[in-house]
N, C-alpha and C positions, 0 to 999 in steps of 0.2 A: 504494500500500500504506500503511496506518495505520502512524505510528510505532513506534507502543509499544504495545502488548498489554497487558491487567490478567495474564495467565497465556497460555504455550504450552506445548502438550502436545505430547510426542514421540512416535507413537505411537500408529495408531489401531485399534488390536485391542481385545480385550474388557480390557484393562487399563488402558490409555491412554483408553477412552471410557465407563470405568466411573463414572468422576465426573458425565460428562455424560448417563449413561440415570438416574443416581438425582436430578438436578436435574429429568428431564424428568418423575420420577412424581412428585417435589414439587409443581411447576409452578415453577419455577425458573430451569429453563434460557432461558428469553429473555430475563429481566432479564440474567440472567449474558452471555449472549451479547450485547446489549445494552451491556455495560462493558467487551466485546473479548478474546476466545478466539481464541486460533492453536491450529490441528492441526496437525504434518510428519507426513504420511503415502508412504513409499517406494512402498508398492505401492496399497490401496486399502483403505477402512475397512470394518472389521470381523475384519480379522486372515485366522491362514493353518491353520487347525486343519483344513481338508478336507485336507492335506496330507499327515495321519495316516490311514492306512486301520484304526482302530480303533474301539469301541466308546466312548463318554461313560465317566466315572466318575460322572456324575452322571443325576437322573434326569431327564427332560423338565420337569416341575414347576420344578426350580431355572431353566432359559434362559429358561420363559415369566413366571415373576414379575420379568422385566426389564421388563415391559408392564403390572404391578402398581402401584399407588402410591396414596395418599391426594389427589393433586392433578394425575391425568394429564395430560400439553399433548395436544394433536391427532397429535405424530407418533406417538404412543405405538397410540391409535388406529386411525390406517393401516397399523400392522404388525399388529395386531391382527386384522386384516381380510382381512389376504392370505391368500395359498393357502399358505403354507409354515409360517406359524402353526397351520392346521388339522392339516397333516402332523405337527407336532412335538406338535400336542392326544392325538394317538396315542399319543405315548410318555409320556403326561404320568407315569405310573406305572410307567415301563420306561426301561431307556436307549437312548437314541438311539446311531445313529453320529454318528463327529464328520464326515460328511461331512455329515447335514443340520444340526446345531449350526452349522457353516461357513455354510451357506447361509441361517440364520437369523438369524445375526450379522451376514450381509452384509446382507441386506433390513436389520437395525438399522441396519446404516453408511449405507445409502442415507438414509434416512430421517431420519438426522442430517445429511447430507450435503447432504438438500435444506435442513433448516431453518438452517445456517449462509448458503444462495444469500441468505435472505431478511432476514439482519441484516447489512448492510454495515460495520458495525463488527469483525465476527470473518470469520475467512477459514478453509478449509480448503486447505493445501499437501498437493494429491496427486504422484504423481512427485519427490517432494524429499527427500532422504537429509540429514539435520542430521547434522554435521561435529564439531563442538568447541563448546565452550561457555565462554565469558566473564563475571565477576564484573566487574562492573562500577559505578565510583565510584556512591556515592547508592542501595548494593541494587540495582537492577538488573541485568538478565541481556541477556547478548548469545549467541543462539544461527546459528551460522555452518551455514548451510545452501548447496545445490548443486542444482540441476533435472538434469532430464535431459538436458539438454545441456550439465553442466557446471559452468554459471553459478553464479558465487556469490553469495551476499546473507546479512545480517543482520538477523535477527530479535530484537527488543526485548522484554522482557517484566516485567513484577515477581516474574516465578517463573517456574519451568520444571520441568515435571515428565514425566521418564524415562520411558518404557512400552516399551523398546526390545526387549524378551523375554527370553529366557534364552539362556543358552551354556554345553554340557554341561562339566561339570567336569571337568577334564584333568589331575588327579590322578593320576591312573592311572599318568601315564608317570614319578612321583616318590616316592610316596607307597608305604610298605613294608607289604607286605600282613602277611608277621611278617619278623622278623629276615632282614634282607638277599635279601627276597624282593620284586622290581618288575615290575609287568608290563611295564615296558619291556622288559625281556628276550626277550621274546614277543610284538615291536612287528607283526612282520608276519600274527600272525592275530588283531590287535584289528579290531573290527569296534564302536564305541559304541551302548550301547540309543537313542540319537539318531540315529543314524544306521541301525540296526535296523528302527526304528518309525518311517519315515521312506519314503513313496515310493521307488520303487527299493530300497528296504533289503533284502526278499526276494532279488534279484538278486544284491547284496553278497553277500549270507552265502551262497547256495547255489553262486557262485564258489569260497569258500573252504572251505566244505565238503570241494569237492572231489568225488572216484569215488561216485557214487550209488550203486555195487554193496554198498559197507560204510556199515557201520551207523557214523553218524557222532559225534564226542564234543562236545559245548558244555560250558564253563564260565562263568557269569554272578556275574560279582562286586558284590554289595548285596544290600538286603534291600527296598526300598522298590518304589514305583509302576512306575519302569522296569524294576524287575528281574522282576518277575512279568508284565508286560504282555509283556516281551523273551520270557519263557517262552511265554506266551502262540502268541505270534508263529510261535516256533519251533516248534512245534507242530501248530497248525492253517494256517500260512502254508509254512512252510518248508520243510518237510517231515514231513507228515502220518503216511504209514507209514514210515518210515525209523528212528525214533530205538528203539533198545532199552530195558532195564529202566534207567534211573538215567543214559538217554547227555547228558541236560542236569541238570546240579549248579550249584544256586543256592550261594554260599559267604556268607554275611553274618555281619554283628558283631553285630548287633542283633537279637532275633526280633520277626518281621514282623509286624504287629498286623494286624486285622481288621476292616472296617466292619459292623457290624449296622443294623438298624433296629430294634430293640428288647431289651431285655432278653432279651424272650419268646427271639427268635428266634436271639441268641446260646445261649441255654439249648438249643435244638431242634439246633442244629448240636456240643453239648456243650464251647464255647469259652470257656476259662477267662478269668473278668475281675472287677475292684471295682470297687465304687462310684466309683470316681475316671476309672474310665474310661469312664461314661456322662456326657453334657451333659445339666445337668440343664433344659438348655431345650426339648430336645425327646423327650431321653430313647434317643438314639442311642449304641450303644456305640463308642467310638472314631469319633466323628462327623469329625474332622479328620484323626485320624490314622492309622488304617487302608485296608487297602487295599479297593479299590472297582474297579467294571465288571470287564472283560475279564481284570484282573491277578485279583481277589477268585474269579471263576470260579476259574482253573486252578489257583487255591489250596487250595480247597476240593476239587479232582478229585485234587489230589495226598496228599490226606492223608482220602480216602475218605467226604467230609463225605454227609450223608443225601442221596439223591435224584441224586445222582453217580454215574457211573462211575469206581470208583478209577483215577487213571493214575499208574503207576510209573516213566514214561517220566524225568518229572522230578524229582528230588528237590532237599530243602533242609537245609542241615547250616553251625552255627558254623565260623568260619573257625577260629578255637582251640580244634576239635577235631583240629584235622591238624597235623602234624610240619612240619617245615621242609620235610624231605625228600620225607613224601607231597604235600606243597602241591606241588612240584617238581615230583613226576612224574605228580599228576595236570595241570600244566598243560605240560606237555611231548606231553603224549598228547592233550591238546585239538585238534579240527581249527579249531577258532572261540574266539575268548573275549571276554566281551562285560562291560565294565566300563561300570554302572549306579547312577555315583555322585553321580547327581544335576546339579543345576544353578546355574549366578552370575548372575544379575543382568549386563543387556548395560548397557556406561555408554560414555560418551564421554569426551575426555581433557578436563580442565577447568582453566582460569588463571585467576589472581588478578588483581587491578587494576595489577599489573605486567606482567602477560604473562608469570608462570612457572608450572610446571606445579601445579596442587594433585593429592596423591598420598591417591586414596581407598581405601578400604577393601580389602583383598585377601584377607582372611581373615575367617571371623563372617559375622553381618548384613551385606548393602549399606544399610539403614537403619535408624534408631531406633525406637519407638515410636509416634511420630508421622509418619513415611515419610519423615521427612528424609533425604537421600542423606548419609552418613557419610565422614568424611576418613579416613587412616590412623591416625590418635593416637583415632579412635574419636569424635570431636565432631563434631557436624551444621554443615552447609555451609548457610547462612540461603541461603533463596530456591528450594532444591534440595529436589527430591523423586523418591523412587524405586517403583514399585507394577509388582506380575507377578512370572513364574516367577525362582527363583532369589533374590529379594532378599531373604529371610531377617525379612518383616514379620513379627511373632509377634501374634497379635489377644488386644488387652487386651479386659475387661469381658466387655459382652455378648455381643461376638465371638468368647471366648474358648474353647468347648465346653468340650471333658473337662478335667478337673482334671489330668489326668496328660500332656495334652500340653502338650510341653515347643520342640517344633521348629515352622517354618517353615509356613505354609500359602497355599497360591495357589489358590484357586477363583475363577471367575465370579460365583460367588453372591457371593462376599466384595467382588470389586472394583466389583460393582454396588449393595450395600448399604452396610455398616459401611465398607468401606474408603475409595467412593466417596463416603460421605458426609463422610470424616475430609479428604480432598484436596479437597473442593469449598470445604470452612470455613476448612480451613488456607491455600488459596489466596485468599480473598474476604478472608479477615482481613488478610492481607498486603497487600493491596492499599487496603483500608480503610487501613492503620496508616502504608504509604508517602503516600496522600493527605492525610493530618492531619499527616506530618511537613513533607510540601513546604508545605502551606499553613500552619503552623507557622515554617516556615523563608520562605514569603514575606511573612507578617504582619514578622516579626521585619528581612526587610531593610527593610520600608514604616517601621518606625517608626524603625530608624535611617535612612534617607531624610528622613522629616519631621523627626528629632532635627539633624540637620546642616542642614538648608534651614530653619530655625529660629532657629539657632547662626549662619549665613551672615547670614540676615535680620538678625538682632537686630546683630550685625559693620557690614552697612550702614549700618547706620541711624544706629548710636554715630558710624561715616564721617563719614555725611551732618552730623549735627550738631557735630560738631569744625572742619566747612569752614567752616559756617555762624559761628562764633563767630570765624573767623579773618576773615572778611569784614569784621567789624564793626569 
């Protein structure tokens, strides 16, 4: 195994290999591969999104511009060309499931996968779960990994960068929905939109449902992507004819914003919005932050949008329109309640050049502006980086869409484009800047070397000639 790595990536899902599909449509990726790339991958690249029996939020169009680029390499190519690109050419204008998205990401991973066989400089760790991670004298990163049987090793790098996924926020069990109201209280019929939307999740909830004879009550707490897709679910999965007029109640702080594709077509469905909330880049209303696929449907059926069938089944209502009391006893009378508050950022525990813990971010962002992985006092961890669900990257610039959004955003498109291109530069830089110091710092020992074997020399010599005159 190579010592040291220029960058390991932890993480080989669409997040973790978004840097490396946007070097591969530069023509990038072999030189980079070339100066030594590590991947730990637990399971296998390309990630676990068949996992979801759901519908994309996105459309076919965004997975296949991963194959798009001004300087394609060959692997780009041979994905091009398979059978599973022509399938997903289908949906170019429609959303896919994420069961072929999954299978189209894997043909990516493979394809990456071979082209790591072919630079022996970088490797891909399949089967390897990374442990902990080390700050280590001189910048350097030490990432402590484990195989499948176990074994442990130490991975060297100039950087390391996180792609670990997300982990549903567990607020729930703390966090007051109003004054001295927790869902802890009503620990035994949470059921998380993570776990919801989750293979087997059907199974879960229709356990806790309970008598199929009565018409059953849900309560979903959020206003965002899980909370309508959890609808969603409920629904068309869980129970199709069973729920009455209002038996699933969305409760949110926030009202739920909308994706459009155009102006036009926010206007035709009559959804109020400004200027601030179209990206003027492509002219999408709430391009980032509205809801999208499978949640966007049942959103529009519950509030009678054109071309729908109204469904009453679910409804959505501010949590600061109910009393303490009614908050109470509507969650008392719930057979299910499904707390949809999103997602952290997955990290590993991380030490200093002592070996004590450094204590990151628990609250906010997991990173800054630039994807650094952030400490608790809120200041970037040099060499760390963070990208994917939960990490709270907010996209500056170009990346930025609508004016008015103000939160987090984790797409595909983003980690294969703007993001992927922010972590391939931040990582090369870094590696550049450690090379000019080391060689900086070994010019400077060579010439204190020659400065003393100089000073020794010239010592001699004075020696030699004071022997010389004692001879005489």
């Amino acid at each position: 195994m190579r010592s040291s790595y220029e960058t390991v990536i932890l993480g080989a899902g669409p997040a973790g290999t978004g840097s490396l599909v946007w070097a591969a449509q530069h023509g990038l990726l072999g030189s980079w591969l070339d100066d030594g790339v590590a991947v730990v991958e637990r399971r296998r690249p390309g990630g676990s999104l068949g996992d979801y029996p759901l519908t994309a939020d996105s459309m076919g169009q965004s997975f296949l511009e991963a194959l798009d680029g001004p300087c394609c390499e060959p692997l780009l190519d041979e994905v091009r060309a398979d059978p599973v690109t022509t399938e997903m050419e289908r949906f170019r204008d429609r959303l896919p499931s994420l069961e072929l998205v999954d299978r189209f990401q894997r043909r990516l991973g493979a394809a990456l996968t071979a082209e790591f066989t072919r630079r022996p400089d970088s490797r891909l760790f399949t089967g390897t779960t990374a442990l902990a991670i080390q700050l280590e004298p001189g910048g350097s990163i030490g990432v402590v990994v484990a195989d499948q049987h176990g074994r442990r090793d130490t991975i060297r790098a100039g950087s390391a960068v996180l792609a670990l996924g997300g982990r549903q926020n567990t607020e729930w069990e703390t966090v007051e929905l109003v004054a001295g109201v927790r869902l802890s209280q009503w620990r035994r019929k949470i059921l998380t939109s993570h776990q919801l939307l989750s293979r087997g999740g059907v199974e879960q909830a229709e356990r806790l449902l309970g008598d199929p004879a009565r018409a059953p009550r849900v309560v979903i707490v959020g206003g965002a992507h899980s909370a309508f897709s959890s609808v969603w679910m409920l629904l068309e999965r869980v129970c199709p004819s069973g729920f009455e007029s209002a038996g699933v109640r969305v409760l949110h702080r926030s009202t739920p914003r909308v994706a459009y594709g155009s102006r036009g077509q926010a206007h035709a469905d009559s959804y109020p919005f400004t200027e601030s909330d179209v990206c003027q880049a492509t002219g999408r209303v709430h391009r980032l932050g509205g809801l999208r696929g499978d949640g966007r449907e049942v959103w529009r059926r519950m509030h009678g949008k054109p071309g729908t069938i109204a469904d009453r089944r679910a409804v959505a209502e501010p949590l600061e329109n109910l009393s303490v009391d009614e908050l109470t006893r509507t969650l008392d009378m719930a057979d299910l309640i499904v707390p949809a508050l999103g997602y952290r950022m997955a990290t590993l525990p991380v030490f200093d050049q002592d070996f004590s813990p450094v204590a990151l971010a628990g609250t906010g962002p997991s990173v800054g502006p630039d994807a650094q992985l952030l400490g608790a006092d809120g200041t970037p961890i040099p060499g760390l980086f963070g990208v994917g669900l939960g990490s709270g990257f907010v996209p500056p610039g170009a990346m930025a869409g609508e004016e008015s959004f103000t939160g987090q955003q984790n797409s595909l498109w983003l980690y294969q484009h703007g993001l992927g291109e922010l972590i391939y530069h931040a990582t090369r830089e870094r590696a550049a800047t450690q090379r000019r110091d080391f060689a900086a710092r070994k010019a400077a020992r060579e010439r204190e070397f020659h400065s003393v074997a100089a000073s020794v020399g010239a010592a001699e010599a004075q020696n030699r000639g004071s022997d010389e005159l004692s001879l005489m």
